[in-house]
C-alpha positions in Angstrom: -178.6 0.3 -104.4 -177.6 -1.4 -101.4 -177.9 -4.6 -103.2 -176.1 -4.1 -106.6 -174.3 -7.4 -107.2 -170.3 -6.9 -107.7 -170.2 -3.4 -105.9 -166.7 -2.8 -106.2 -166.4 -0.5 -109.3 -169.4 0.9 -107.7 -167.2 1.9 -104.5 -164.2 2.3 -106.2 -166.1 5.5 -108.1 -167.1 6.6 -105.0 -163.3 6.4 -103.2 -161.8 7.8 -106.2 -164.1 10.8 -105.9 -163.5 11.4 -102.3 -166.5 10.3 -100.7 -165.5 7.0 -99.3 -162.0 6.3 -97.0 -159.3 3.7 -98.2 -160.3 2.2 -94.8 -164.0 1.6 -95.7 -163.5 0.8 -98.9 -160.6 -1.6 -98.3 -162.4 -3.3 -95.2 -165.8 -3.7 -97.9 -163.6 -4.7 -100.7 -162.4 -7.6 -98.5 -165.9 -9.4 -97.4 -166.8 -12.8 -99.1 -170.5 -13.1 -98.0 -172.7 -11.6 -100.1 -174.7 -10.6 -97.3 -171.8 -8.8 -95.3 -171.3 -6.6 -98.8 -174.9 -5.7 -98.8 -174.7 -4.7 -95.4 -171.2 -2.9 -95.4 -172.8 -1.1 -98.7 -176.3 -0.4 -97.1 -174.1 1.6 -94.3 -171.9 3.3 -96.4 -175.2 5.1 -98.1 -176.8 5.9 -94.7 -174.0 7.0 -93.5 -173.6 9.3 -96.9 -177.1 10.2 -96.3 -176.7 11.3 -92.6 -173.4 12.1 -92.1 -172.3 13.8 -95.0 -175.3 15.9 -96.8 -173.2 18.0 -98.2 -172.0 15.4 -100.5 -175.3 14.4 -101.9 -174.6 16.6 -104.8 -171.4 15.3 -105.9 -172.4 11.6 -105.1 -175.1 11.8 -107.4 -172.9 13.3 -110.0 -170.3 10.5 -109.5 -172.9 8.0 -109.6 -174.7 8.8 -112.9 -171.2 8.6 -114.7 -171.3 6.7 -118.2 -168.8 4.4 -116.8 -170.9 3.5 -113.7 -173.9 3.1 -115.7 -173.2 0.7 -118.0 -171.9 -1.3 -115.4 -174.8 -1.3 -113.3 -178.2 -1.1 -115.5 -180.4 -0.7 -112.5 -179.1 2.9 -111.8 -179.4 3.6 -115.3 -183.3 3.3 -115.0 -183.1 5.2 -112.2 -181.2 7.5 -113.5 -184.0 7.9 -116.6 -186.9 8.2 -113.6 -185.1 11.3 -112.4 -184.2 12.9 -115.8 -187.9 12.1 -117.2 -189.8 13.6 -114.2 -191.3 10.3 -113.2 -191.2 11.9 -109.2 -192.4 14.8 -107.4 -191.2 16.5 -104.3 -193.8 16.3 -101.5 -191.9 18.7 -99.3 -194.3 21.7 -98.8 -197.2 19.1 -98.4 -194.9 17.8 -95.1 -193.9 21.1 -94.3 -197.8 22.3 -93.8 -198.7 19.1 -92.5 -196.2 19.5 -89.8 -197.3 22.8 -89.2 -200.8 22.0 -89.0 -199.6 18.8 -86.6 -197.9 21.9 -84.3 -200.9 24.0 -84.1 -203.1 20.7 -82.9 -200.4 19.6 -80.3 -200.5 23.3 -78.9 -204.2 23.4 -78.5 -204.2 20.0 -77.0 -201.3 20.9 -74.5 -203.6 23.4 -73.0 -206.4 21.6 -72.4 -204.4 19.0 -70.6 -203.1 21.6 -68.5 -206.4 22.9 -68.0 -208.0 19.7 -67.0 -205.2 19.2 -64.3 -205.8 22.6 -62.5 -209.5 21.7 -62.5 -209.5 18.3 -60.8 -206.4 18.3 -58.6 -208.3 15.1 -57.2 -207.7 13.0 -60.2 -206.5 9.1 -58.8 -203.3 8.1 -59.0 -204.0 5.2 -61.0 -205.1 8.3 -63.5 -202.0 10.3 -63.0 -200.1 6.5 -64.0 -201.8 6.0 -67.1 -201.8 9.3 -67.9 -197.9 9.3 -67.3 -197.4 6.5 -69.1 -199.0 7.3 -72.2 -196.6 10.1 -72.3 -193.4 8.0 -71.6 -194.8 6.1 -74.5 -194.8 9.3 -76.7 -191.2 10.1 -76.0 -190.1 6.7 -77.2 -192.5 6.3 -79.9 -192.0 10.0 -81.3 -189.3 12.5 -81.4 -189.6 15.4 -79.4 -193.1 16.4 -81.0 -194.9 19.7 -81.4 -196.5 19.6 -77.9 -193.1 19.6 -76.2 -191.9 23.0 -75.1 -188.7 22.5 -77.2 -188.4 23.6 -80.2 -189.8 21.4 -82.7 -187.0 19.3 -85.2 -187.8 20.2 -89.1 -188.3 16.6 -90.7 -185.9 15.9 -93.2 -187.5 16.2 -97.1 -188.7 13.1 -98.5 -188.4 12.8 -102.3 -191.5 10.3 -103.1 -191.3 8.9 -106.5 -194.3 7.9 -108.5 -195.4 6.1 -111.8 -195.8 8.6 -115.2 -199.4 6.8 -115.2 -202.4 9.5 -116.0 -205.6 8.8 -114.0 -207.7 5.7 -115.0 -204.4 3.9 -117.0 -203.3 0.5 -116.4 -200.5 -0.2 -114.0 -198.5 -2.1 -117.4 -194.8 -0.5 -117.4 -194.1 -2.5 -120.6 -195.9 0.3 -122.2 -194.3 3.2 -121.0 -192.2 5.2 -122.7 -189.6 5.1 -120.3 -189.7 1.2 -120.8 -189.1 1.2 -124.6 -186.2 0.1 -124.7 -185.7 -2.0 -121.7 -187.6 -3.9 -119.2 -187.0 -5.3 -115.3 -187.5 -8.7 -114.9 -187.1 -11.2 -111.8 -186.6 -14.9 -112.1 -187.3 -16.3 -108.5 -185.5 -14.1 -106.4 -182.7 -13.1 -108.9 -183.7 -9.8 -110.7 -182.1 -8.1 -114.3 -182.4 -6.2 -117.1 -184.0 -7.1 -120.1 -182.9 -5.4 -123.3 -185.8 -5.7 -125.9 -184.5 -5.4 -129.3 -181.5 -8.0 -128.2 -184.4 -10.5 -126.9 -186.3 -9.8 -131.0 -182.5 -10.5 -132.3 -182.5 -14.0 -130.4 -179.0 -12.5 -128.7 -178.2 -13.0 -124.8 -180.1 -10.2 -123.5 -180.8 -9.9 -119.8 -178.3 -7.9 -117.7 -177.4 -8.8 -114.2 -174.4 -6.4 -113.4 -171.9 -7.2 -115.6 -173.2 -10.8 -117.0 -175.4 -11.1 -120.2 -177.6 -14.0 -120.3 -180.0 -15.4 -122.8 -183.3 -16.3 -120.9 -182.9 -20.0 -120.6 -179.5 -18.8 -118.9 -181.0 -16.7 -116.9 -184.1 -19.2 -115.9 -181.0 -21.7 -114.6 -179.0 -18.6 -112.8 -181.8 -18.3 -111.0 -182.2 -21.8 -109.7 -185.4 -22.7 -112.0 -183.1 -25.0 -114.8 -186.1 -27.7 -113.4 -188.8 -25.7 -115.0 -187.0 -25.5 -118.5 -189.8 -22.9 -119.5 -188.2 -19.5 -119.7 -191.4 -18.1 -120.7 -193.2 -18.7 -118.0 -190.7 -18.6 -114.8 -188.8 -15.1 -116.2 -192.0 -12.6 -115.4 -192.1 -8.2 -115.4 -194.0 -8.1 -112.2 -196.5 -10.4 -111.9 -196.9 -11.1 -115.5 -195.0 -14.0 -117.6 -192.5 -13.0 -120.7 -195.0 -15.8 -122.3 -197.8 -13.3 -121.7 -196.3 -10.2 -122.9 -195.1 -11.7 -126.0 -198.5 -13.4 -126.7 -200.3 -9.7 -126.4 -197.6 -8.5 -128.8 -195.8 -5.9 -125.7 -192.4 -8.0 -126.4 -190.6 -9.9 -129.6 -188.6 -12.9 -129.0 -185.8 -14.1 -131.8 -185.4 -18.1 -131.9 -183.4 -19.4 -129.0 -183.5 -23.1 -130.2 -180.5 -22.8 -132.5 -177.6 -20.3 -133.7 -177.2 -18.7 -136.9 -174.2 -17.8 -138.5 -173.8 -14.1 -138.8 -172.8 -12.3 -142.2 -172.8 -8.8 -143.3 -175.2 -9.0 -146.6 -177.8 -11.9 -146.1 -180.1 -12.3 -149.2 -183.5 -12.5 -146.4 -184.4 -11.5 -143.4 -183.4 -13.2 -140.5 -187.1 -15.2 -138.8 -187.7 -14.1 -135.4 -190.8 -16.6 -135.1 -190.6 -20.1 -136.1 -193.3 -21.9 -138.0 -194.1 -24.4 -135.2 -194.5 -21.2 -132.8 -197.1 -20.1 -135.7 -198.6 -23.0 -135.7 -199.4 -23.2 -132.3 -200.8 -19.5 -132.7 -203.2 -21.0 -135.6 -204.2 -23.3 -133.0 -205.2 -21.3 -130.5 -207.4 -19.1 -132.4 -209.1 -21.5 -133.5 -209.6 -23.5 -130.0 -209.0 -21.3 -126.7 -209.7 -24.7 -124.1 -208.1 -26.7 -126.0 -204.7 -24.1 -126.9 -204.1 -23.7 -123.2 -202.7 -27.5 -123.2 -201.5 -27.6 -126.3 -199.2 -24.1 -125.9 -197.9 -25.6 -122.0 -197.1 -29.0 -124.0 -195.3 -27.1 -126.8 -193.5 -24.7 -124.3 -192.5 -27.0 -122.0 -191.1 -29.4 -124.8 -189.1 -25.9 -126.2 -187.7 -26.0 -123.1 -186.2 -29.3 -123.3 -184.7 -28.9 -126.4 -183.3 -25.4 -125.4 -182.0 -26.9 -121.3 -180.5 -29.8 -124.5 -179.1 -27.4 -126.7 -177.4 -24.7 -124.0 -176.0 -27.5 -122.2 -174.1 -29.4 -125.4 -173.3 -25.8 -126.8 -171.4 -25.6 -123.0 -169.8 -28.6 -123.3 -168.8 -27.8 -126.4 -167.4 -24.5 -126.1 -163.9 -23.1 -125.9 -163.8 -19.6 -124.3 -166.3 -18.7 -120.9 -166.3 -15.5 -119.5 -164.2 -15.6 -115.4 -164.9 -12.7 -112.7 -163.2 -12.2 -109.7 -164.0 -9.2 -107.9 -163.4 -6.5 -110.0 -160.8 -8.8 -112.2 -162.5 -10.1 -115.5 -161.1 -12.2 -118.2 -162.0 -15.1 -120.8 -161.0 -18.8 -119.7 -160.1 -21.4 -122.1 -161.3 -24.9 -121.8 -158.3 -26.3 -123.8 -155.9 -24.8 -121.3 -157.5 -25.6 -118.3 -155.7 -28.1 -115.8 -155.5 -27.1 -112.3 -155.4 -24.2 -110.3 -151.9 -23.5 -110.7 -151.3 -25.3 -113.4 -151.7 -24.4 -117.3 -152.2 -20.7 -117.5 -156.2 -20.6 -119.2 -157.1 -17.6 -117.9 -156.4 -14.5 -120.3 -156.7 -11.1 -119.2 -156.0 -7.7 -121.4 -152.4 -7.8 -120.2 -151.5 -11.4 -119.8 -152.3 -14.9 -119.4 -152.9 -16.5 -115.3 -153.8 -19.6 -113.3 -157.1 -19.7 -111.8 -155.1 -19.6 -108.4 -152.9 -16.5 -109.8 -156.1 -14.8 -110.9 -158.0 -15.1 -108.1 -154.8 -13.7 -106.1 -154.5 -10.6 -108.3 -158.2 -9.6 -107.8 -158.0 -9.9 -104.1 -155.0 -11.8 -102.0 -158.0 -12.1 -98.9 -159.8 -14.7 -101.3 -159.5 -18.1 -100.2 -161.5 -20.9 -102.7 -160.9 -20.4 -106.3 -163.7 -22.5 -107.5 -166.0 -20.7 -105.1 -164.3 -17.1 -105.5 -164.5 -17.1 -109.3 -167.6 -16.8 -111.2 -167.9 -18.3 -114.4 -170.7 -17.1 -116.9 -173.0 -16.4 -113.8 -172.3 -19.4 -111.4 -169.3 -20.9 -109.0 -165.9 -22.3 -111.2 -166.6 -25.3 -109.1 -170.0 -25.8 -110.8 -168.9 -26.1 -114.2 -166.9 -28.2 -112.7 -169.1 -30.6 -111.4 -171.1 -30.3 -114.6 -168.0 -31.9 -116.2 -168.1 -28.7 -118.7 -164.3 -28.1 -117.3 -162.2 -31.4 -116.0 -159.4 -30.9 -113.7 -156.5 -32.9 -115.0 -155.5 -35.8 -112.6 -152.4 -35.8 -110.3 -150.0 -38.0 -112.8 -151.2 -36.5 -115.6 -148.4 -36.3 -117.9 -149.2 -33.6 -120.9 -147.5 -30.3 -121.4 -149.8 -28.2 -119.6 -149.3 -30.5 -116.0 -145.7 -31.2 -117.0 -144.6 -28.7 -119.2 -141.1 -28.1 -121.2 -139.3 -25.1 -121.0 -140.7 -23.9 -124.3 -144.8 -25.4 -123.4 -144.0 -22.8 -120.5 -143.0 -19.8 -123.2 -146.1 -20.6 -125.0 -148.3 -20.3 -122.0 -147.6 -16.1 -122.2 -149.1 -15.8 -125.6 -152.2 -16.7 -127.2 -152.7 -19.6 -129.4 -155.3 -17.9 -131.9 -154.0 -14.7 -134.2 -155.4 -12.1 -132.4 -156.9 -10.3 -136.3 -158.4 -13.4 -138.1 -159.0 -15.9 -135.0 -157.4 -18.7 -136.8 -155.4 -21.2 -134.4 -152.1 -22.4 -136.7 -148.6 -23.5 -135.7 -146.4 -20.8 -137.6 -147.2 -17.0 -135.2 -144.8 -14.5 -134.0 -145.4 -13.5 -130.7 -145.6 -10.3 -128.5 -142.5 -10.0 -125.9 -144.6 -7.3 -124.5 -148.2 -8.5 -124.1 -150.0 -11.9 -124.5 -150.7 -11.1 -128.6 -150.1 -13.4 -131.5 -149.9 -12.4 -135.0 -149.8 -14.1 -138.7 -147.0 -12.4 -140.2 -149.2 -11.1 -142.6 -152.1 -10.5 -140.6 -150.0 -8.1 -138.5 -149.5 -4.9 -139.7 -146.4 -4.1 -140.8 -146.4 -7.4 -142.2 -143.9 -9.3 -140.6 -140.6 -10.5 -142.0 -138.6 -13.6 -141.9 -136.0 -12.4 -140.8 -136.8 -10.3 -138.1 -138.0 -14.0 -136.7 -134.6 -15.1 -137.5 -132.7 -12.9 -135.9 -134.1 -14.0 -132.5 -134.2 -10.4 -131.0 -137.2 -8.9 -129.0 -140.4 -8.1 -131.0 -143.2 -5.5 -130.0 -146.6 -5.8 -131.9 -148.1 -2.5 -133.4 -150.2 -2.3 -130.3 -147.6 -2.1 -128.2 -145.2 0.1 -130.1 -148.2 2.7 -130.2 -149.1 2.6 -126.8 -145.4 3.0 -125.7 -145.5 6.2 -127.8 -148.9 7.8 -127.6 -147.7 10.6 -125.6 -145.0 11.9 -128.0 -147.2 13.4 -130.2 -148.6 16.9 -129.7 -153.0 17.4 -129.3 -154.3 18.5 -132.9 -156.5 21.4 -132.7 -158.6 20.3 -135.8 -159.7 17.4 -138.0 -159.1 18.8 -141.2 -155.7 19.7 -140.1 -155.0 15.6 -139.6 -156.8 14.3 -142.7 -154.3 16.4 -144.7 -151.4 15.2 -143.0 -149.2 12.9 -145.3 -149.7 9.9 -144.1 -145.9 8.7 -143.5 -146.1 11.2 -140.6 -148.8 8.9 -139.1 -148.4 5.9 -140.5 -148.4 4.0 -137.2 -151.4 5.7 -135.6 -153.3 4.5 -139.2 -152.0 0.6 -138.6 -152.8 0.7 -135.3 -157.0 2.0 -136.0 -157.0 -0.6 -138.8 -155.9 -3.3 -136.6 -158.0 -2.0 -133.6 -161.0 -2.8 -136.3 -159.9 -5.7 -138.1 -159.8 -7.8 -134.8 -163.0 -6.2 -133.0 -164.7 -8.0 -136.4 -164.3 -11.0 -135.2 -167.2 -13.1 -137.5 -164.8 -11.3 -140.5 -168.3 -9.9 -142.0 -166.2 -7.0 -143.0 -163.3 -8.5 -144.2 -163.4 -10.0 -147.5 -164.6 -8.5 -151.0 -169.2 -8.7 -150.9 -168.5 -7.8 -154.8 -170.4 -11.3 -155.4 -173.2 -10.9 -153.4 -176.8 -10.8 -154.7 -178.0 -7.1 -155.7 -174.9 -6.1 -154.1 -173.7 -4.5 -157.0 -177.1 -2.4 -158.0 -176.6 -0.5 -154.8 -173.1 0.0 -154.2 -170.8 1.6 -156.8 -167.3 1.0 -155.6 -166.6 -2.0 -152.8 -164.7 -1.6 -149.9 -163.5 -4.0 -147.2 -161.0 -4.2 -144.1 -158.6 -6.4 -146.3 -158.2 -4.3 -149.2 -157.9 -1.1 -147.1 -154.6 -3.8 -145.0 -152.8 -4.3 -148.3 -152.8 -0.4 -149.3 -152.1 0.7 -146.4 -149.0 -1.9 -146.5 -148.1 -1.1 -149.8 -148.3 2.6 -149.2 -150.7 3.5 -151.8 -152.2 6.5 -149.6 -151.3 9.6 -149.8 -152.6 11.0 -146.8 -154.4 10.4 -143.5 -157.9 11.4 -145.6 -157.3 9.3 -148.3 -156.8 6.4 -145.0 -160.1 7.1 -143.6 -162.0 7.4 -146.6 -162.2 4.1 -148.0 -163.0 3.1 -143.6 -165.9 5.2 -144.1 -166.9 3.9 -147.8 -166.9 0.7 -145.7 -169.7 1.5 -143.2 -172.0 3.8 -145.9 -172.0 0.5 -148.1 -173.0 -1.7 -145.4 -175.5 1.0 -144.5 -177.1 1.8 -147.9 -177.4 -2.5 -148.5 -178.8 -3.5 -145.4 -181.7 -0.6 -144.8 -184.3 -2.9 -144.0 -181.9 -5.2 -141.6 -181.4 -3.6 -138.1 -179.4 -6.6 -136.8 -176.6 -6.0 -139.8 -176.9 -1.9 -139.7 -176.1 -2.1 -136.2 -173.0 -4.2 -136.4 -171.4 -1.3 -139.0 -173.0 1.1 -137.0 -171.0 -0.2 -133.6 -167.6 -0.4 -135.7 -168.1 2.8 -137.1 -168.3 4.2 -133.7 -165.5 2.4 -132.4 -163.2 3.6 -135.0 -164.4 7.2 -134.8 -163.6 7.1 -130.9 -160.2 5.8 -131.2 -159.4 8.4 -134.3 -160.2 11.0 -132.0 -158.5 9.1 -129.0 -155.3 8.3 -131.6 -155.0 11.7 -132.9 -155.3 14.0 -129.3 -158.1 15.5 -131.4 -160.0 17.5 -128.0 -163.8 17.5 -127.3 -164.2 21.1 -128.4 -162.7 20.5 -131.8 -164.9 17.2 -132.4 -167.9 19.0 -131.4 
C-alpha cells in the first residue's frame, strides 16, 4: 500500500476520517520525490499499525470505500482476497507454537542451571562463550520464554494464501477471483488489466488513476524500444502474447480506431485476418511459426509505436494531473506557462503555471510537476506533441485583446453536441458554452442582446438544489406535473445529452437495417429535447418514459453486441443516479 502512486486522495480519506493529523498529512502532501512519499506513506501505516490498533477497524472501513476503490484498483483486489476467503488466520497455530517454544526454554533453563552447580570448575573461557551466546540472545530475540520475565504475546499474523486446491497449477488467470481483471507489470511499473476492455480494443490497463492501452503502457514503462506489447507487458512470469495464444485472454485490434455507433449492421472483429493467418501458420509449422510470429509481432509493433505517436501529434485534448488536481489540456490553446489558459478543469479554465499552483503552491517545475497521460508535461514537450510559443510571438493567445482574454473563460466547443462554431452564448458562471438551441431552454436573441448576465441550466440548478424538499417516493415524483419540475427534467436531459458525446443516441436509428422488425416505436435524446422544449409532457412520468424507451430499444437491438449494450447500459445508470440525486429521492425509498 505503501507504494500506491498519487496517494493523496488516499490520505485525504484517511484525514477526513480522523486517523491521520493535518500536520502529517500536510507535511506528506508537500514532498516531490516519489521516494520521500513512499516513505512518509510507509510510516504513516506502521505507525497506524503500532500506534493506534484501535483504529484498525475503522481504517479498514475507510479504506474499502467505493470512492477509494476506484481510484486505487490494487486495493480493490485486495479488497476481493479478503471478502472471497482467499486467507486464513494462523493465530492458534502461533499461539501453541509459542507455547510449545515456552515449555522447551523452561526445560532447557534447568539443565543449564544444573550443569553449573555440577562443575563449578568450568574455564573462564567457557563461562565467556557461554555469556556471550546469551548477550547474543538478548539482541537477537526479545525477552524469550527462558527469561524469568514474563513472556510478551506475539502479535497475530494474518497469512494470506492462494484459493489453489492441492495438485493445481499456480495460473491466477484462471481464478475466479481473476475473471474480470488481471495484474500485470511492465519492467518495474505494475497495473491493472481489465479483460473485457483489452477484447473491446479500448485503453485498458489501470495505473492509479491513468488508463492506458498496452502499447501505452509498454512506453510508460520505459520499453517504447521493444515496440512489442505482447511480449514486454507479462502476469508474472508469463507474456500477454502467451496467454492470449492459450486462449486465457482476448485482445481487440490496437492497429487502428473505429468509429463507434449505436446499431452497427456486424459485429465488431476482435482478431484480424493477418493475426489468423499467422495462427494457420503455426499449426501447420511449429519451428518455423516461432520466427515467423516474433517477425509479425515485432513489425505490429512498429506500426502500433507509428500509429500512437501520429494519433498524439494529432490530437486536441490530453488528460493533466497535478497532485490531486486533474483536468483536460488543449493543444490549440497551449502557449506558455502563463500564457493562454489550455488547461480546463470542472469549474474553470487555468495556465499550466496557475494549475500547478492550485494543486499545491510548494510545487516548483510545471513541466516536471504535471503529468500528462502518464509522463512529465516537459516530455510531450520535447516530443514536439505540445510547442511552446516563442518569446515575440504575436497571436492572441501570447498577446491577447481584451475580448481574446474573455474568451479564454469559456470553452470553444458546445458543451451538448461538441461542435466548435463562432455563434455560442456563454456561462457568466462556469466555463460552459451552449448553441442557442442546443441549450435547454433554448436560448433567445434577445436575451444575447440585451447584454445582461446569463447562467446556463447547470448552473441555475445547482444554485437551487437545496430549495426543494426530499421526496419520500418515486411514484409520488413521476405524477408530478411536470411545470413543477421542469428545470430538474432540463437539467437530466442535458446531463445525458452531453455525457453522449460520439451522439450514438442522438439522432432518429428509424433507418437502420432490421431496426424496424425489433423496435416498435423510436426514441432518441433529440426528439425527447424538442418535447420537452415545446412542452408536450404532461408530467415528470411521461419525461422519463420515452429516456427509458431509449435504453430498452438500444437493449432489445443490440443483444448479441456487449460493446453497444454496455454504452446504454452506462447512460442508463447515469441518469437513474442523478434522478434519484435530482429529486432528494433517499436510499430507503429507491431500495
Amino acid at each position: 500500500m505503501s507504494c500506491m502512486e498519487n496517494p493523496q486522495t488516499f490520505l485525504r480519506q484517511l484525514r477526513d476520517h480522523d486517523l491521520l493529523l493535518d500536520k502529517t498529512y500536510e507535511k506528506v502532501i508537500r514532498m516531490q520525490s516519489i521516494k520521500k512519499i513512499k516513505n512518509g506513506l510507509y510510516e504513516i501505516l506502521d505507525r497506524l499499525e503500532s500506534k493506534q490498533p484501535q483504529d484498525i477497524r475503522a481504517f479498514w472501513t475507510c479504506v474499502f470505500k467505493e470512492t477509494i476503490l476506484n481510484e486505487y484498483p490494487t486495493l480493490r483486489l485486495l479488497r476481493n482476497d479478503l471478502m472471497n476467503g482467499t486467507f486464513q488466520s494462523d493465530i492458534k497455530r502461533s499461539e501453541r507454537a509459542e507455547t510449545e517454544e515456552a515449555d522447551e526454554g523452561k526445560r532447557k533453563d534447568v539443565s543449564e542451571d544444573k550443569e553449573e552447580a555440577e562443575k563449578p570448575e568450568s574455564s573462564v573461557k567457557k563461562k565467556r562463550k557461554l555469556k556471550n551466546r546469551d548477550v547474543c540472545d538478548e539482541e537477537e530475540e526479545q525477552p524469550g520464554p527462558s527469561s524469568r520475565v514474563t513472556p510478551r504475546k506475539k502479535p497475530e499474523k494474518i497469512h494470506f494464501s492462494s484459493p489453489l486446491k492441492k495438485g493445481e497449477k499456480n495460473d491466477i488467470w484462471n481464478w475466479d477471483l481473476y475473471k474480470s481483471q488481471l495484474p500485470v507489470t511492465c519492467g518495474e511499473k505494475e497495473g491493472i488489466l481489465v479483460r473485457k476492455r483489452l477484447a473491446d480494443g479500448e485503453k485498458c490497463i489501470a495505473v492509479g488513476r491513468q488508463w492506458f492501452s498496452p502499447g501505452e503502457f509498454e512506453r510508460f514503462a520505459g520499453k517504447d524500444s521493444s515496440k512489442n506489447w505482447k511480449m514486454t507487458i507479462k502476469c508474472l512470469d508469463t507474456t500477454l502474447g502467451k496467454l492470449i495464444k492459450a486462449g486465457h485472454l482476448k485482445a481487440g485490434n490496437y492497429r487502428a480506431g473505429c468509429k463507434k455507433t449505436l446499431f452497427p449492421t456486424h459485429d465488431v472483429t476482435t482478431v484480424s485476418e493477418e493475426e489468423q493467418d499467422e495462427e494457420e501458420d503455426e499449426d501447420q509449422d511449429s519451428s518455423s511459426s516461432t520466427h515467423i510470429s516474433t517477425a509479425g509481432t515485432d513489425e505490429e509493433g512498429e506500426r502500433e509505436e507509428q500509429t500512437d505517436a501520429s494519433h498524439d501529434s494529432g490530437r486536441k485534448v490530453f488528460k493533466v494531473t497535478c497532485g490531486p488536481l486533474a483536468g483536460d489540456l488543449h493543444k490549440n490553446r497551449f502557449a506558455t506557462a502563463i500564457l493562454g489558459k489550455s488547461i480546463r478543469t470542472e469549474t474553470r479554465w487555468m495556465t499550466p503555471m496557475q494549475f500547478m499552483v492550485e494543486a499545491c503552491p510548494t510545487y516548483l517545475s510545471w513541466k516536471k510537476d504535471i503529468e500528462c497521460e502518464g509522463k512529465a508535461l516537459g516530455d510531450h514537450i520535447k516530443a514536439n506533441i505540445l510547442r511552446i510559443h516563442k518569446v515575440r510571438c504575436d497571436c492572441k493567445l501570447c498577446k491577447p485583446r481584451s475580448e481574446d482574454l474573455d474568451d479564454e473563460k469559456n470553452d470553444d466547443e458546445c458543451f451538448i453536441c461538441k461542435t466548435e462554431e463562432d455563434k455560442f452564448v456563454v456561462c457568466d458562471t462556469c466555463p460552459r458554452s451552449f448553441h442557442q438551441k442546443c441549450h435547454l431552454p433554448h436560448v433567445e436573441d434577445k436575451i444575447i442582446r440585451d447584454g445582461k448576465q446569463w447562467m446556463c441550466t447547470f448552473c441555475v440548478y445547482k444554485a437551487n438544489e437545496n430549495l426543494y424538499p426530499s421526496e419520500s417516493d418515486r411514484e409520488a415524483v413521476l405524477s408530478r406535473t411536470i411545470s413543477q419540475r421542469l428545470l430538474h427534467c432540463q437539467y437530466l436531459l442535458l446531463c445525458l445529452r452531453s455525457a453522449d458525446k460520439d451522439h450514438i443516441f442522438a439522432s432518429n436509428p428509424w433507418g437502420l437495417e432490421r431496426y424496424s422488425s425489433v423496435t416498435k416505436t423510436p426514441m432518441w435524446l433529440d426528439n425527447v429535447a424538442g418535447k420537452l422544449q415545446k412542452k408536450l409532457y404532461q408530467t415528470v412520468g411521461e419525461f422519463v418514459s420515452d429516456i427509458q424507451l431509449i435504453f430498452s430499444n438500444s437493449a432489445s437491438y443490440n443483444q448479441d453486441n456487449a460493446g453497444y449494450l454496455a454504452m446504454g447500459n452506462r447512460l442508463k445508470e447515469l441518469f437513474d443516479k442523478e434522478f434519484n440525486s435530482v429529486f432528494n429521492i433517499s436510499e430507503q425509498t429507491v431500495g
